[in-house]
Backbone as a chain_set.jsonl record, in Angstrom:
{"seq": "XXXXXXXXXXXXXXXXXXXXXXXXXXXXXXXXXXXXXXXXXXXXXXXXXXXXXXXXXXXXXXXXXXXXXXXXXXXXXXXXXXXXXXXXXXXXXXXXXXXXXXXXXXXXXXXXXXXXXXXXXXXXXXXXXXXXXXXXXXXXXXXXX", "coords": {"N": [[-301.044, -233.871, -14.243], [-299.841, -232.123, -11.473], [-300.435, -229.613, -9.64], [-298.615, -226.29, -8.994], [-298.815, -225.651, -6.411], [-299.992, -227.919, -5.229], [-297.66, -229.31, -4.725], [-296.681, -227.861, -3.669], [-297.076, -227.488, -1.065], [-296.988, -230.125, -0.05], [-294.087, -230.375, -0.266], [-293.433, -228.446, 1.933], [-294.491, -229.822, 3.945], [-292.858, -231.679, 4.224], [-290.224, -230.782, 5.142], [-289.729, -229.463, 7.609], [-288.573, -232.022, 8.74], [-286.935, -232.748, 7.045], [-285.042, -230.412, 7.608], [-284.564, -231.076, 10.46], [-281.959, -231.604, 13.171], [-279.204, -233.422, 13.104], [-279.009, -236.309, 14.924], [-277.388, -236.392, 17.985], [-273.736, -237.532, 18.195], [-273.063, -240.896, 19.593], [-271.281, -240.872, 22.831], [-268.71, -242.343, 24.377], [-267.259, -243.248, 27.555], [-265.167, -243.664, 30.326], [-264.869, -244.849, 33.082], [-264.342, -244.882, 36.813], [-266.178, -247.169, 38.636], [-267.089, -246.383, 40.857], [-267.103, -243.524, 41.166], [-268.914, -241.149, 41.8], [-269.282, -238.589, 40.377], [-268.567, -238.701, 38.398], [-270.671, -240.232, 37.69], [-273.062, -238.026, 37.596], [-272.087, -236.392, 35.886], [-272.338, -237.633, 33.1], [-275.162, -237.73, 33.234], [-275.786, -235.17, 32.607], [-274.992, -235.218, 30.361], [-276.42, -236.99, 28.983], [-278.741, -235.374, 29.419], [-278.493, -233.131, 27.205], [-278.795, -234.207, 25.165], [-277.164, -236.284, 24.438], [-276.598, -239.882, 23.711], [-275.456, -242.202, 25.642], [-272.582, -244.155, 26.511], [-271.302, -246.273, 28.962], [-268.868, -247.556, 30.29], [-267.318, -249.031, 33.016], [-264.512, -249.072, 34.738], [-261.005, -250.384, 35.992], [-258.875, -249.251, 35.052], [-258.94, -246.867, 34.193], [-256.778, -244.786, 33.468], [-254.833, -246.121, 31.307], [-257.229, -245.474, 28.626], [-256.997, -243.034, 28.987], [-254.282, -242.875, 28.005], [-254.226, -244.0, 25.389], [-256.043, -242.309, 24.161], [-254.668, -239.951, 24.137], [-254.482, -238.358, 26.18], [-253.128, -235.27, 27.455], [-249.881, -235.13, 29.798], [-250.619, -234.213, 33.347], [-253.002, -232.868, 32.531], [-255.108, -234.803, 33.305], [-258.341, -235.848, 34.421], [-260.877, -237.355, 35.965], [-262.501, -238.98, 34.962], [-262.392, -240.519, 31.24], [-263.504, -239.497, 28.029], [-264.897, -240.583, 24.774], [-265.551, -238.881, 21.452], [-267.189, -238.875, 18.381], [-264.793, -238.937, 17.111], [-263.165, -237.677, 18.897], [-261.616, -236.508, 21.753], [-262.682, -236.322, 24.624], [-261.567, -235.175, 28.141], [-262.475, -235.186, 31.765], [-264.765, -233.171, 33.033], [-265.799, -231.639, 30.777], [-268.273, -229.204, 29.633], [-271.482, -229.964, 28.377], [-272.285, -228.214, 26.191], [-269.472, -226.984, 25.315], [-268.733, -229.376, 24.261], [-270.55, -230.08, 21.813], [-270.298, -227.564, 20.179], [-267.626, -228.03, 19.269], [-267.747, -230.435, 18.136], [-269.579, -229.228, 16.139], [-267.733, -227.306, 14.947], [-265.69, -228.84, 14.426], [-262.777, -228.466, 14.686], [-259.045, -229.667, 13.92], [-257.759, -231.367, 15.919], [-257.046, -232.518, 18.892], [-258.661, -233.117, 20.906], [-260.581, -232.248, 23.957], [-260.284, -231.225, 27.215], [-260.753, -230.922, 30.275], [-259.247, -230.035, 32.769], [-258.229, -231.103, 36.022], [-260.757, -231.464, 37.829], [-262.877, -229.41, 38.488], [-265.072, -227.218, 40.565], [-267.143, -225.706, 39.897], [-267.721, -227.244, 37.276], [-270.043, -229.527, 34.776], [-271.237, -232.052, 36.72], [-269.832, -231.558, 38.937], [-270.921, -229.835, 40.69], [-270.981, -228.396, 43.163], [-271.293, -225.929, 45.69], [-271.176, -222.087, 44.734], [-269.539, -220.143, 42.294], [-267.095, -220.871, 40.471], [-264.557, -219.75, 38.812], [-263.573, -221.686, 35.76], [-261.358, -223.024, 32.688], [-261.784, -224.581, 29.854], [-259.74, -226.339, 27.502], [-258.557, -226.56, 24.487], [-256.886, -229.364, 23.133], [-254.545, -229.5, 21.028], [-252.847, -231.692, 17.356], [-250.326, -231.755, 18.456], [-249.874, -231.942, 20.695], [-249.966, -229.557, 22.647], [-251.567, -226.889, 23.876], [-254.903, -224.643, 24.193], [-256.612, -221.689, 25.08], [-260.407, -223.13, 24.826], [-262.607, -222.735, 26.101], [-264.023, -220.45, 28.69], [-265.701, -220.41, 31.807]], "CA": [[-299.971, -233.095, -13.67], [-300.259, -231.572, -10.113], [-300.478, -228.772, -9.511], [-297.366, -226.567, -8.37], [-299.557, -225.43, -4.751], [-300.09, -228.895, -4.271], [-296.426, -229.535, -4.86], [-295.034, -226.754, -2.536], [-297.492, -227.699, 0.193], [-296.245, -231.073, 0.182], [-292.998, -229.881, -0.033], [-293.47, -227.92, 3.497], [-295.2, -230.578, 4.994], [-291.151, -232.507, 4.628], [-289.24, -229.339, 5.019], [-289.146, -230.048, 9.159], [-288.023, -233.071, 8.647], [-285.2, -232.284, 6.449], [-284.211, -229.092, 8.724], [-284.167, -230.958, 11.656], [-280.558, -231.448, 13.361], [-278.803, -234.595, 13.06], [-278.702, -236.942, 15.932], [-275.931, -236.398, 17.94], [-273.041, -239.09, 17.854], [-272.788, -241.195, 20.863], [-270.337, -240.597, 23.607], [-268.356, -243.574, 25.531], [-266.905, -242.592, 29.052], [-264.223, -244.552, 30.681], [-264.628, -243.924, 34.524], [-263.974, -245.888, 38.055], [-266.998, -247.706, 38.668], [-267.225, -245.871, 42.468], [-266.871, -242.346, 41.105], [-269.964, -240.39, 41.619], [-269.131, -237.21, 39.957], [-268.548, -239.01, 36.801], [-271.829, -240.847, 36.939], [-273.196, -237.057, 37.463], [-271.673, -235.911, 34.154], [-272.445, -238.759, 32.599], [-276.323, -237.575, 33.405], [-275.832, -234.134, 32.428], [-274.505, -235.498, 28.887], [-277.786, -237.314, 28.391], [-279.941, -234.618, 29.395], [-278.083, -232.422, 26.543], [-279.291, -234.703, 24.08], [-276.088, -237.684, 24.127], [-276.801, -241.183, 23.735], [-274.066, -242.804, 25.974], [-272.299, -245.58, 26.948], [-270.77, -245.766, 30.211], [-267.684, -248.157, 30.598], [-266.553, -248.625, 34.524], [-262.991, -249.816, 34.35], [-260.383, -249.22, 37.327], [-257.81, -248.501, 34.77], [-258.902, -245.563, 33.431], [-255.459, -244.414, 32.425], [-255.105, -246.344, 29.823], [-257.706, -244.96, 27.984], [-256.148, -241.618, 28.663], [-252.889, -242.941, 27.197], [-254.665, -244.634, 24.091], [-256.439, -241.247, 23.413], [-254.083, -238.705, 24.14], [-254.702, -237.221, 27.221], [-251.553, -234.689, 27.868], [-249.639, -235.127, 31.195], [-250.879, -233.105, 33.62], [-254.046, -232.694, 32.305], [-256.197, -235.711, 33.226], [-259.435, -235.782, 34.988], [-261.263, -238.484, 36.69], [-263.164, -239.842, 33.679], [-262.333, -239.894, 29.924], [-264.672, -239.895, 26.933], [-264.305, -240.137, 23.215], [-266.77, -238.856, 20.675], [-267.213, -238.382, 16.608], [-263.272, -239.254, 16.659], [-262.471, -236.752, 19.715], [-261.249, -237.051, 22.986], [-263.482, -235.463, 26.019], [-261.116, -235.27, 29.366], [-263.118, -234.89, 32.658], [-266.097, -232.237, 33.254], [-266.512, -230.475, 30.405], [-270.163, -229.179, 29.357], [-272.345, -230.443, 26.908], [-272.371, -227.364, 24.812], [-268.482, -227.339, 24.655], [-269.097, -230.57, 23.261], [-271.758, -229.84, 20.55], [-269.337, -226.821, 19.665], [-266.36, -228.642, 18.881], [-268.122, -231.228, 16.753], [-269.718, -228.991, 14.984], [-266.917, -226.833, 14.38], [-264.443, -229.961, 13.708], [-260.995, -228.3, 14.521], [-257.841, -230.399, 13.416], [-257.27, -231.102, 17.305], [-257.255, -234.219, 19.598], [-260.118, -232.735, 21.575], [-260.986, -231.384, 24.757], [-259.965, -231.259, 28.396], [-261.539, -229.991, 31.886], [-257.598, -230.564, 33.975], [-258.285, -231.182, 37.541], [-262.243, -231.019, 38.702], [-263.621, -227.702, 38.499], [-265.864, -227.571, 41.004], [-268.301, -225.477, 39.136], [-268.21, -227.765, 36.213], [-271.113, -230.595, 35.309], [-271.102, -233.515, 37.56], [-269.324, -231.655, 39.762], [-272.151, -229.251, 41.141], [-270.358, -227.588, 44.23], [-271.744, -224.654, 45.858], [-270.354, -221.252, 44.678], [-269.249, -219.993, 40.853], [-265.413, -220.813, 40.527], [-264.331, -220.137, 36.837], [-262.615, -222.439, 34.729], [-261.567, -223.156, 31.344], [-261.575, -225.787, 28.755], [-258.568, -226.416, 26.772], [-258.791, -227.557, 23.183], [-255.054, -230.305, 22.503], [-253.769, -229.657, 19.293], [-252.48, -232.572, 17.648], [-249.085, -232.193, 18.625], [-250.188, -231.749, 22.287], [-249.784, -228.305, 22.826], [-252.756, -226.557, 24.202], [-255.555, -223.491, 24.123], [-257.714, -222.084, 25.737], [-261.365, -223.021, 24.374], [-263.912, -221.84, 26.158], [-264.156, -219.532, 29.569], [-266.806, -220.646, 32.576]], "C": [[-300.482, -232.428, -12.385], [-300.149, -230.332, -10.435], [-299.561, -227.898, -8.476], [-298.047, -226.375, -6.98], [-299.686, -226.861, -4.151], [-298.469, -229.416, -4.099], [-295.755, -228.684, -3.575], [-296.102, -227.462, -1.308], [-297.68, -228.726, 0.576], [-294.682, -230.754, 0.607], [-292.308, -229.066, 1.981], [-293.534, -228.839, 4.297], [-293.325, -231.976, 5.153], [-290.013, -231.528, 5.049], [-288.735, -229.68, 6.626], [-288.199, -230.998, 9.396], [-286.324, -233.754, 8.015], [-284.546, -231.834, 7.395], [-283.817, -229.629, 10.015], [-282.552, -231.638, 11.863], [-280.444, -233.234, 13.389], [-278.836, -235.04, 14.115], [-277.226, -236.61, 16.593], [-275.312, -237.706, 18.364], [-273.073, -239.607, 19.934], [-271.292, -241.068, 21.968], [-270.045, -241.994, 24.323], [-266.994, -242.702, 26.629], [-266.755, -243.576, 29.471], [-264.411, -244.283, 31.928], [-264.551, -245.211, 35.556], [-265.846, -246.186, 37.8], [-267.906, -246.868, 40.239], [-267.06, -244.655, 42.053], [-268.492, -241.643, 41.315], [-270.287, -239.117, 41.12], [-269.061, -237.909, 38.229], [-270.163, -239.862, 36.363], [-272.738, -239.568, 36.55], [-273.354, -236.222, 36.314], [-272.196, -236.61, 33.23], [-274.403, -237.982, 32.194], [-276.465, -236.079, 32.522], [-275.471, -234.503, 30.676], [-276.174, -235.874, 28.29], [-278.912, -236.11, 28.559], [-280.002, -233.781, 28.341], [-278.376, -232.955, 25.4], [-277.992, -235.864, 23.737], [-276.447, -238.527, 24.164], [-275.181, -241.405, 24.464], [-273.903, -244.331, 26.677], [-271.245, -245.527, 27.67], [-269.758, -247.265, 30.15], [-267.014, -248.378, 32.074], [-265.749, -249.843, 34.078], [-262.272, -249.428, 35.583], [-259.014, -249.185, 36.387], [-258.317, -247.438, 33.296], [-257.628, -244.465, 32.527], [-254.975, -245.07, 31.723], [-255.737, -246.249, 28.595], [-257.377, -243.276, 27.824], [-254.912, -241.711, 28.343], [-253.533, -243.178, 25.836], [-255.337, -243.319, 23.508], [-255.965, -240.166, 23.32], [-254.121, -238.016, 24.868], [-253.31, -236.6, 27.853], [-251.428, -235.002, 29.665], [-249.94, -234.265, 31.855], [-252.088, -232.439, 33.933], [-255.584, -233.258, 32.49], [-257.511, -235.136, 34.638], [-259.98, -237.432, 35.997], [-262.004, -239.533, 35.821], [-262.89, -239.374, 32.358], [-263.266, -240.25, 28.882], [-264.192, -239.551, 25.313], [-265.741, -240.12, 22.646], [-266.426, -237.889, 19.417], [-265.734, -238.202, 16.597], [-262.509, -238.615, 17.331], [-262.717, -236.861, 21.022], [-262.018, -235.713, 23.641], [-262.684, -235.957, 27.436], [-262.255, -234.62, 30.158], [-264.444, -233.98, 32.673], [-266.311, -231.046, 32.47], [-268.169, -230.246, 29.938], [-270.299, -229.484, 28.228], [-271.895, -229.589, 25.907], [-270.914, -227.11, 24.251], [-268.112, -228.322, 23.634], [-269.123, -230.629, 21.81], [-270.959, -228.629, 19.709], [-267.922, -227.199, 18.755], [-266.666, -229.671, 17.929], [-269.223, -230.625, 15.73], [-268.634, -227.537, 13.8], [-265.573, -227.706, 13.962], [-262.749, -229.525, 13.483], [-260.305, -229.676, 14.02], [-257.263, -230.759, 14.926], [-257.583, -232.705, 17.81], [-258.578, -234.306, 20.279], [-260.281, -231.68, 22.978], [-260.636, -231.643, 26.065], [-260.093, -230.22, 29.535], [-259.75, -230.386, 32.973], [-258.742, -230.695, 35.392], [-260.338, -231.877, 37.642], [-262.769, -230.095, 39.373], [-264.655, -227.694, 39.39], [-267.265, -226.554, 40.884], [-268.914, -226.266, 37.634], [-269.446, -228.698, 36.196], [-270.694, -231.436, 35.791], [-270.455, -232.753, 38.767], [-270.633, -230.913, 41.253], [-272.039, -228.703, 42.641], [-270.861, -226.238, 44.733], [-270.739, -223.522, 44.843], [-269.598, -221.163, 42.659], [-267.944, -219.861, 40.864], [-264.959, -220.952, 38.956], [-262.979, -221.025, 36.417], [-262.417, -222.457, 33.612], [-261.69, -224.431, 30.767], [-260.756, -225.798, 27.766], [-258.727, -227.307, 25.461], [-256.775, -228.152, 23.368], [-255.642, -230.166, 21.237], [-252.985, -231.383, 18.843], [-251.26, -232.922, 17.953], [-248.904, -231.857, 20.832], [-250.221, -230.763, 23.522], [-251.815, -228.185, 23.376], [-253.238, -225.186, 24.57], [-256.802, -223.427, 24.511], [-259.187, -222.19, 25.236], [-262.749, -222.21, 24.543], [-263.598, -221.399, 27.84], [-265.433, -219.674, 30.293], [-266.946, -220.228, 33.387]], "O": [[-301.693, -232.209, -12.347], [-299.753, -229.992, -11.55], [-299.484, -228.304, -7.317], [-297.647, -227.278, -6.244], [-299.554, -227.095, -2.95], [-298.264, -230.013, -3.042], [-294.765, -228.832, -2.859], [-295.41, -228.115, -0.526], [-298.454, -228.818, 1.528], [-294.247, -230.919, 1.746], [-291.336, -229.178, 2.727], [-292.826, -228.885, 5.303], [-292.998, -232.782, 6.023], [-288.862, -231.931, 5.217], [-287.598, -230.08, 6.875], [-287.199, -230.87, 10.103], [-285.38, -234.507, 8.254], [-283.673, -232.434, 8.023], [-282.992, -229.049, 10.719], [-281.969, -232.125, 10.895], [-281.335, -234.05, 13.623], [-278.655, -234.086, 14.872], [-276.171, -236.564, 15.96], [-275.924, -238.699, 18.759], [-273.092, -238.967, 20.985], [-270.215, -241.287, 21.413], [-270.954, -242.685, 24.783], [-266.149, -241.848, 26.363], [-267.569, -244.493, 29.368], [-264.048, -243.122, 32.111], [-264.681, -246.369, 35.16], [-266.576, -245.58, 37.016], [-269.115, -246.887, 40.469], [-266.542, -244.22, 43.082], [-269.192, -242.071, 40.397], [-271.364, -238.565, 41.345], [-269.53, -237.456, 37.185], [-270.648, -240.05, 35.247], [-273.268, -239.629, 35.44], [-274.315, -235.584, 35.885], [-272.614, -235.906, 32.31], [-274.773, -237.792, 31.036], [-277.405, -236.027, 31.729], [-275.927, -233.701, 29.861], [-276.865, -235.262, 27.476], [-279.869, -236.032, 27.789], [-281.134, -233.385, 28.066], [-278.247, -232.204, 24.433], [-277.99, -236.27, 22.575], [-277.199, -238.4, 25.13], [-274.106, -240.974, 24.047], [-274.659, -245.191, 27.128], [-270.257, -244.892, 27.301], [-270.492, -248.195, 29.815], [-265.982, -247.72, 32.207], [-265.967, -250.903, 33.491], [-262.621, -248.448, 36.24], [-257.976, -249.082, 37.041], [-258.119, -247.367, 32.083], [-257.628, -243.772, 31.51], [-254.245, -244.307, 31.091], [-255.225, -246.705, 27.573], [-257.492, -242.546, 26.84], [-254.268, -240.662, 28.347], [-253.237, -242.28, 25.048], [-255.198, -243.196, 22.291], [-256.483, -239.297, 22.619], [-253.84, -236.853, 24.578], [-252.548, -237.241, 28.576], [-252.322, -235.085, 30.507], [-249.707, -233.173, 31.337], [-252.38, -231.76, 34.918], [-256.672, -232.775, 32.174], [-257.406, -234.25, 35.486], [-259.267, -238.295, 36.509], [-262.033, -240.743, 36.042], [-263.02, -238.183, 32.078], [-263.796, -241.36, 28.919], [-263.467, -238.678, 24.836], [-266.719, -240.797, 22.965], [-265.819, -236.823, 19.313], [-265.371, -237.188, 16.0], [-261.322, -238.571, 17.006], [-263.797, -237.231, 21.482], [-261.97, -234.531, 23.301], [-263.05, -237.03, 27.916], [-262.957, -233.746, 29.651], [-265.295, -234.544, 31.986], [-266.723, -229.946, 32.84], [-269.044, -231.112, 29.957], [-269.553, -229.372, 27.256], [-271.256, -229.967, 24.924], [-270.79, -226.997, 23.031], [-267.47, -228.218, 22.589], [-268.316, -230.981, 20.95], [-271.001, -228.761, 18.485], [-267.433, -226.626, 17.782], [-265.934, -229.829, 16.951], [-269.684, -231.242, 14.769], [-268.742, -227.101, 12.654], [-264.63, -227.272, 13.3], [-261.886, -229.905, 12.691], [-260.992, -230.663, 13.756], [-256.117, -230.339, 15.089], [-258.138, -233.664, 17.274], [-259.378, -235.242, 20.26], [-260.092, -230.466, 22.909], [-260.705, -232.871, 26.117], [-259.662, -229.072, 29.636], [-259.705, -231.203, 33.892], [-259.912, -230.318, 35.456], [-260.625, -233.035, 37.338], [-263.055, -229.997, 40.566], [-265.524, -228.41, 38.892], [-268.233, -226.639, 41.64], [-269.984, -226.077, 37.056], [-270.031, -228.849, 37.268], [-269.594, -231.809, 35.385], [-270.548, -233.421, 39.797], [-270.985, -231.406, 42.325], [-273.088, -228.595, 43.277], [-270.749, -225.351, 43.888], [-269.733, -223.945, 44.273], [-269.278, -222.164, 42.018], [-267.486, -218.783, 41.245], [-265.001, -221.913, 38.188], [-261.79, -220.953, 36.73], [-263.31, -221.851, 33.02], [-261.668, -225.391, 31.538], [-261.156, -225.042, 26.88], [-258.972, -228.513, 25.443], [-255.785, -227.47, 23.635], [-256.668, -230.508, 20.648], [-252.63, -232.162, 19.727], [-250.888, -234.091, 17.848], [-248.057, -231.673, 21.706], [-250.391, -230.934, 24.73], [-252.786, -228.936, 23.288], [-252.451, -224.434, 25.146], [-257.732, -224.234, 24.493], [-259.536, -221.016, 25.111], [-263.513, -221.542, 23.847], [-262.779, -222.174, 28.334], [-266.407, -219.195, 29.712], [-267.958, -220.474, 34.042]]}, "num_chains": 1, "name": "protein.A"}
């Protein structure tokens, strides 16, 4: 029989390994092929810890019809991830927020091109928000930049 010390200090020696955070899910991003603000974002996703997969298409609005992107609201590139829609430039950590808090929602949307958001990288601090869609397409505000 072991002994329980050798037991717990095995036990530790997996404990990291357990604790550590899940991978996060991969992201795919629909964007013009000529956009340079979306390849930008795109960069800023991976540095945050995303695995992604980049898509250049020149009809990008069809993937913002197929996922729900409200009128109004679109961006220049769209992305879906862990079953939720990412419109244009929002940040990583909005991201990582929203899938790990798992609202009942379609997902997330940057409207226009913030030109303090990522990818966009514009002189000067111009605040924006991020809008969680509900699933009936209504919308709130998420987070404050």
């Amino acid at each position: 029989m072991k002994s329980p010390v050798r037991i717990a200090a095995f036990l530790s020696l997996l404990a990291p390994a357990v604790w550590a955070a899940a991978p996060l899910p991969t992201v795919t991003v629909y964007k013009s092929p000529s956009c340079g603000c979306c390849g930008k974002w795109v960069e800023h996703m991976k540095a945050s810890g995303f695995p992604m997969v980049t898509i250049d298409t020149e009809n990008v609005a069809a993937h913002k019809a197929r996922l729900g992107v409200p009128v109004a609201m679109g961006s220049c590139h769209t992305a879906e991830v862990g079953g939720y829609l990412v419109e244009g430039h929002v940040p990583a950590a909005d991201v990582k927020r929203l899938l790990a808090e798992k609202p009942r929602a379609t997902g997330l949307v940057s409207p226009g091109m913030p030109q303090s958001a990522p990818g966009m990288d514009i002189a000067g601090k111009v605040p924006y928000e991020i809008l969680l869609v509900a699933k009936d397409g209504t919308t709130t505000t998420y987070a404050r930049h």
